[in-house]
C-alpha positions as CSV (number, residue, x, y, z in Angstrom):
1,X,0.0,0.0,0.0
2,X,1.6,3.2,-1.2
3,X,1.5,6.3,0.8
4,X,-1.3,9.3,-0.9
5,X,0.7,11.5,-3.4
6,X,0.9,14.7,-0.9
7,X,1.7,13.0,2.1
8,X,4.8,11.2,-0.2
9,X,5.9,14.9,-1.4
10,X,5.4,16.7,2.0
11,X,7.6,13.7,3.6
12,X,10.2,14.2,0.5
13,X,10.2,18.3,1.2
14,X,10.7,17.8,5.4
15,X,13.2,15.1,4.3
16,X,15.2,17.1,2.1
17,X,15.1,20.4,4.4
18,X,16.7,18.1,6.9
19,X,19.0,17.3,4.6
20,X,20.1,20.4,3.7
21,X,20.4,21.5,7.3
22,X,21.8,18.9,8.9
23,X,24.6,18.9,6.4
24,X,24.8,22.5,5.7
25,X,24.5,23.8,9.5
26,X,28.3,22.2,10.1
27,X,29.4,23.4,6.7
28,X,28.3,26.7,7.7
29,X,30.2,27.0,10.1
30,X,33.1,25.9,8.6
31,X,32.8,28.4,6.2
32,X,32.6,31.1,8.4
33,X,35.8,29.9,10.5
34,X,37.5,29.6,7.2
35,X,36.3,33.4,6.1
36,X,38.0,34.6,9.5
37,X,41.0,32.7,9.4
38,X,41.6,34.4,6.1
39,X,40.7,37.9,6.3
40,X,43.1,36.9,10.1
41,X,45.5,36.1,7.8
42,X,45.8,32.5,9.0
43,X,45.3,29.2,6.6
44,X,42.6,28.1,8.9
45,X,41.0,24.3,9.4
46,X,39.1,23.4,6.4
47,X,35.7,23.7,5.6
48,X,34.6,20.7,6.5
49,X,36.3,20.3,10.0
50,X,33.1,20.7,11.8
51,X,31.6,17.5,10.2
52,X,34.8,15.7,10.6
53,X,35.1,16.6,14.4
54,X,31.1,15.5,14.5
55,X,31.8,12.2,13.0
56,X,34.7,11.7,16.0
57,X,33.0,12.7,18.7
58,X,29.8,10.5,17.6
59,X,32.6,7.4,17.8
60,X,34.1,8.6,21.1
61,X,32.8,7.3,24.5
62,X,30.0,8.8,26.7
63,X,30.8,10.3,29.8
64,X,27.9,12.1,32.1
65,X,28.8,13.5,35.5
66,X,27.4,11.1,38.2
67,X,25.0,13.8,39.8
68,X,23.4,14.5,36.5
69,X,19.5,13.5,36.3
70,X,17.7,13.2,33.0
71,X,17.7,16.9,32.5
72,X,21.4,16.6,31.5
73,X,20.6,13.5,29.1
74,X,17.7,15.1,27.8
75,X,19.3,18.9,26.9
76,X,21.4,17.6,23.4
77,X,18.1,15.7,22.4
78,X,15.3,18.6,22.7
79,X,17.9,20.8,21.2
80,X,18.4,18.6,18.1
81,X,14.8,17.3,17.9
82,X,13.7,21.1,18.2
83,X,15.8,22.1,15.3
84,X,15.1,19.0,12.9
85,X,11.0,19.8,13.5
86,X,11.7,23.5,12.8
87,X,14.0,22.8,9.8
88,X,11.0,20.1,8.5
89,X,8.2,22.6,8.8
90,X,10.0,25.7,7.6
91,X,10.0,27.5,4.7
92,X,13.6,27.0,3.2
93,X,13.6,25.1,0.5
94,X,10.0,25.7,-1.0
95,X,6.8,28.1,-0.3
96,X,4.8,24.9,0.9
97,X,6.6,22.7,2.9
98,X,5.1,20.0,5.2
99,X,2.5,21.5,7.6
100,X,3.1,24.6,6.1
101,X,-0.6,25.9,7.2
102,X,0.0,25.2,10.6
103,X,3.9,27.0,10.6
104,X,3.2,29.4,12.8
105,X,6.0,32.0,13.1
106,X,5.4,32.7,17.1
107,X,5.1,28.9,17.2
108,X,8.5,28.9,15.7
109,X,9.9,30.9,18.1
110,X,8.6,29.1,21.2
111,X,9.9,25.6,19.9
112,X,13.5,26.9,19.0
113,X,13.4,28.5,22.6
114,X,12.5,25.2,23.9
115,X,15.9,23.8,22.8
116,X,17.9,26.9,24.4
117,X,15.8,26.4,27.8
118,X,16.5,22.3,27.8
119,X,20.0,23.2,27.4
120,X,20.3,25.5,30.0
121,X,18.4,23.4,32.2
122,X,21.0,20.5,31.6
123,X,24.1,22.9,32.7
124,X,22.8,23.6,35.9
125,X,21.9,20.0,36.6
126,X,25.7,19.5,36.5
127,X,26.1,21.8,39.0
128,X,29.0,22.7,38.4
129,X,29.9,27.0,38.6
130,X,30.7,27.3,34.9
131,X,27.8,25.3,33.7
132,X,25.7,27.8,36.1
133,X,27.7,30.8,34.8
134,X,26.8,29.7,31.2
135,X,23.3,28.9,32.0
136,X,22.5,32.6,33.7
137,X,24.1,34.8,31.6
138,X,22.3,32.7,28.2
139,X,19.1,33.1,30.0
140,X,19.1,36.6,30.6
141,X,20.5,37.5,26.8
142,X,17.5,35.2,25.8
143,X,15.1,36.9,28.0
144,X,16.3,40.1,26.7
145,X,16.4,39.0,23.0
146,X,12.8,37.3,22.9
147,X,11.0,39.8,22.9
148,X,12.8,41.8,20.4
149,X,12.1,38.8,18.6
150,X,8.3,38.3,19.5
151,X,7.8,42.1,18.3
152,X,9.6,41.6,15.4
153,X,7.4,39.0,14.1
154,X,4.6,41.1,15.1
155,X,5.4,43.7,12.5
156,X,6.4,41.0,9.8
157,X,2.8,39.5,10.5
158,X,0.8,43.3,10.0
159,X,1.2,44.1,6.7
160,X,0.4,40.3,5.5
161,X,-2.4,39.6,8.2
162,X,-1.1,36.9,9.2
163,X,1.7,35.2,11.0
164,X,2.3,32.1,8.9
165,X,5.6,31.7,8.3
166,X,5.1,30.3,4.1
167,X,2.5,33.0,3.6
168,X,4.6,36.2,4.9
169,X,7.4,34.1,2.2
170,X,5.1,34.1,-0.6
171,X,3.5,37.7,0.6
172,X,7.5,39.1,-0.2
173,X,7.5,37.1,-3.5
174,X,4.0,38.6,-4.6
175,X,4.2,42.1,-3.3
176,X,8.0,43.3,-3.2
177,X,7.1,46.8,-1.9
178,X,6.5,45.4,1.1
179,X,10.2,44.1,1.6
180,X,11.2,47.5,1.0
181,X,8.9,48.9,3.4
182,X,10.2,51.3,6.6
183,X,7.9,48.8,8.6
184,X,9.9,45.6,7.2
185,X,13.0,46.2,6.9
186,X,13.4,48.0,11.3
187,X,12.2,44.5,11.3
188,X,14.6,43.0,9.8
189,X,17.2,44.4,11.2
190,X,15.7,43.5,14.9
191,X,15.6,40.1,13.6
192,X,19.6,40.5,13.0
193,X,20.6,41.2,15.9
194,X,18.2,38.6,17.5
195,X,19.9,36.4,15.2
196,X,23.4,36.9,16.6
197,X,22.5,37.1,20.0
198,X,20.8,33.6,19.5
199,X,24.0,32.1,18.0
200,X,25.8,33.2,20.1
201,X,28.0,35.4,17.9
202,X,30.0,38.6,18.3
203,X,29.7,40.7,19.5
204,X,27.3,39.4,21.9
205,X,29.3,36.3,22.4
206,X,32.7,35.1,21.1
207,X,32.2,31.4,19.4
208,X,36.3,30.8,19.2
209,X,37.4,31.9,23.3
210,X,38.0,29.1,25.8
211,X,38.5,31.8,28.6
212,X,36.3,30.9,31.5
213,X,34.9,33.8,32.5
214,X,34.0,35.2,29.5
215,X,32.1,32.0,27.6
216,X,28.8,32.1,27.7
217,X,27.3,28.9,24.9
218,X,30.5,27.4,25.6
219,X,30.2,27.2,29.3
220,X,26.9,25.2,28.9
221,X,28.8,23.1,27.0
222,X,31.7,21.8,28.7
223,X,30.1,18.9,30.8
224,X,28.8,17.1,27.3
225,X,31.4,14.8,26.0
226,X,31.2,12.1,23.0
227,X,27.4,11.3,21.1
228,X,26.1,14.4,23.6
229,X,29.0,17.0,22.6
230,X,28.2,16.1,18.7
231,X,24.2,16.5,19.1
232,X,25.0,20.0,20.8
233,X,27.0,21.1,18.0
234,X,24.8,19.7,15.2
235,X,22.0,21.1,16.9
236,X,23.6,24.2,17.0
237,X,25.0,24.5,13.6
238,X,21.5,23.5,12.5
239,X,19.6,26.5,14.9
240,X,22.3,28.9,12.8
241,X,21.5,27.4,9.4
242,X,17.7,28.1,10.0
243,X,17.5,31.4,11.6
244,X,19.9,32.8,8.7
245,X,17.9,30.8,6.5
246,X,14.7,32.8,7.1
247,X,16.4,35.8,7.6
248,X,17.4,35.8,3.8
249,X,14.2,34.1,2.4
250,X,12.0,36.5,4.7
251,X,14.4,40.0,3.4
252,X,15.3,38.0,-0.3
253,X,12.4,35.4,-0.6
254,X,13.8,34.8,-4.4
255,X,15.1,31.6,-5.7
256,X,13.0,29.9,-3.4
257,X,10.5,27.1,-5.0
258,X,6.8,28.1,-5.6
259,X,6.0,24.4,-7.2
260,X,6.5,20.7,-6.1
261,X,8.6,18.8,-7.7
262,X,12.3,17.2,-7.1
263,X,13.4,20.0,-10.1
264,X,11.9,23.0,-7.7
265,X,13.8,21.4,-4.9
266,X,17.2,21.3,-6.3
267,X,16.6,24.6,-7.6
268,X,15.2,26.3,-4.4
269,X,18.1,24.5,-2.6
270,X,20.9,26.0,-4.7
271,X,19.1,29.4,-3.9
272,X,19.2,28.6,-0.1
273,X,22.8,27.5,-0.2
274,X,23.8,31.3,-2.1
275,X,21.9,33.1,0.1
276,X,22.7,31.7,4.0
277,X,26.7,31.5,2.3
278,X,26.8,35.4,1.3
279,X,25.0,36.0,4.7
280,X,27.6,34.0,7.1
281,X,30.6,35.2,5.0
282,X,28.9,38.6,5.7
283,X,28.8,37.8,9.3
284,X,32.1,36.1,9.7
285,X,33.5,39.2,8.1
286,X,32.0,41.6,10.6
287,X,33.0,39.9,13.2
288,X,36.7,40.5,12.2
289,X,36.4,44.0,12.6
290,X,34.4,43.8,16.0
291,X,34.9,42.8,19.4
292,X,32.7,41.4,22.2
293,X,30.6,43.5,24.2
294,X,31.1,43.6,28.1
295,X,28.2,42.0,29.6
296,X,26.5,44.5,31.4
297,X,26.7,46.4,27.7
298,X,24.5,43.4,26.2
299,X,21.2,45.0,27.6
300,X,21.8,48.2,25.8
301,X,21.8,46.1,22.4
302,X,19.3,44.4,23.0
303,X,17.1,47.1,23.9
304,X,18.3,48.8,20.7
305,X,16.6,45.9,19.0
306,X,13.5,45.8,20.8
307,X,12.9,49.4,19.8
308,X,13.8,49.2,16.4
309,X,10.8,46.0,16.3
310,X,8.7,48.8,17.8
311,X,9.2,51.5,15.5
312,X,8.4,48.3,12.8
313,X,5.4,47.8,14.2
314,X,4.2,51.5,14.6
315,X,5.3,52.0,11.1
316,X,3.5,49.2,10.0
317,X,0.1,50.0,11.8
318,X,0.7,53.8,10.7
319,X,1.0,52.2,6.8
320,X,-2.2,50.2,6.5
């Protein structure tokens, strides 16, 4: 008995989004160590080093500290399973992905905060002061970047009455004033800096230190050994991959499929792969040129954000 046609193609969309970001989170963020290590002028590791340390951690053995409860077993998994359901239901690859109606953009938001709270939750099960350290300072920049975030989407969602993620993509395709609108783009550069406070980038956080006191991600982190360590960084990789991914398709919707079909796919995927690659050399580059905030300086950018998703908002009720 052979599965209905659109149940088939919506498996074959989520299975190729996965795909794409399972493979391409890690590549990403080769890429952008590779784009630093050569404006640095260093050789660097190569691109595909983050897939090749995945692969040896996934053979190495698992270690979990003795006074660790399932929260600590359970923070790689959420994170990855969060990220793989986002990266099935999204709009990456195509304008109609698989439970595209119910892609909800806040929706979105909650599940890929589910992973960072799970996460959090499983460094201070460790108990240890770093993994607490870690823990606090990535729940107040999260508590400080959501609603930035929240507000954003609120002013993406104005202008198309709705806050579906596929339908504000295909709104941008149809109407491409509205891209260029005051109310859109404050919005989109909200969603930026959300973006890099999420991922832990500079200047909010520095991806490449190993000094104690200043990690943040990386001080969650340092506890998970082996299978656990490589979830966390897929999961990761992945969470970077699909924020810049709607980033671009939501401010350069373009190239992205309209129609089903493996041909619409490939080409939609090639369009994806262009666009999150200009964007993370982008980033990789700025963070050349910049250095990390002091902590108690985070708040202020943050803030910044959340009024630039405010003006977005007021702009965008002011342009109906």
């Amino acid at each position: 008995m052979t599965a209905p046609p659109d149940v088939a193609g919506a498996v074959l969309v989520a299975g190729a989004q996965i795909l794409v970001v399972g493979v391409g989170g890690p590549l990403l963020l080769g890429l952008m160590r590779k784009t630093r290590s050569r404006l640095e002028g260093r050789v660097g590791p190569p691109v595909r080093q983050p897939l090749l340390d995945v692969r040896k951690l996934f053979a190495k053995q698992r270690i979990r500290p003795q006074c660790g409860s399932w929260l600590f077993a359970a923070g790689p998994i959420v994170l990855i399973s969060t990220s793989v359901m986002v990266a099935g239901t999204a709009p990456l690859l195509t304008t109609r992905p698989a439970l595209g109606q119910s892609t909800d953009f806040f929706g979105v938001v909650f599940v890929l905060l589910l992973g960072s709270v799970f996460l959090a939750l499983a460094a201070l099960d460790t108990g240890t002061p770093f993994g607490g350290m870690g823990a606090s300072r990535a729940t107040t920049i999260g508590a400080l970047a959501e609603p930035a975030l929240l507000v954003a989407v609120l002013a993406f969602s104005i202008p198309a009455h709705t806050s579906n993620l596929p339908a504000l993509v295909r709104d941008g395709l149809s109407n491409p004033q509205v891209i260029a609108s005051p109310g859109r783009i404050l919005a989109l550069a909200a969603f930026v800096v959300v973006v890099l406070a999420e991922s832990g980038r500079l200047p909010v956080d520095n991806p490449s230190t190993h000094l104690e006191l200043t990690m943040i991600h990386e001080a969650m982190v340092l506890e998970h050994s082996g299978p656990d360590l490589a979830l966390v960084t897929v999961g990761e990789s992945m969470r970077l991959a699909l924020l810049l991914g709607l980033l671009v398709n939501l401010s350069v919707p373009w190239g992205i499929a309209t129609a089903s079909g493996m041909a619409s796919l490939v080409v939609g995927a090639v369009a994806l792969a262009a666009k999150v690659v200009l964007a993370g050399i982008a980033i990789a580059t700025f963070e050349v040129f910049t250095a990390k905030l002091r902590l108690f300086r985070l708040p202020e950018l943050l803030a910044g954000a959340f009024v630039l998703a405010l003006l977005g908002v007021v702009t965008a009720l002011v342009a109906r």
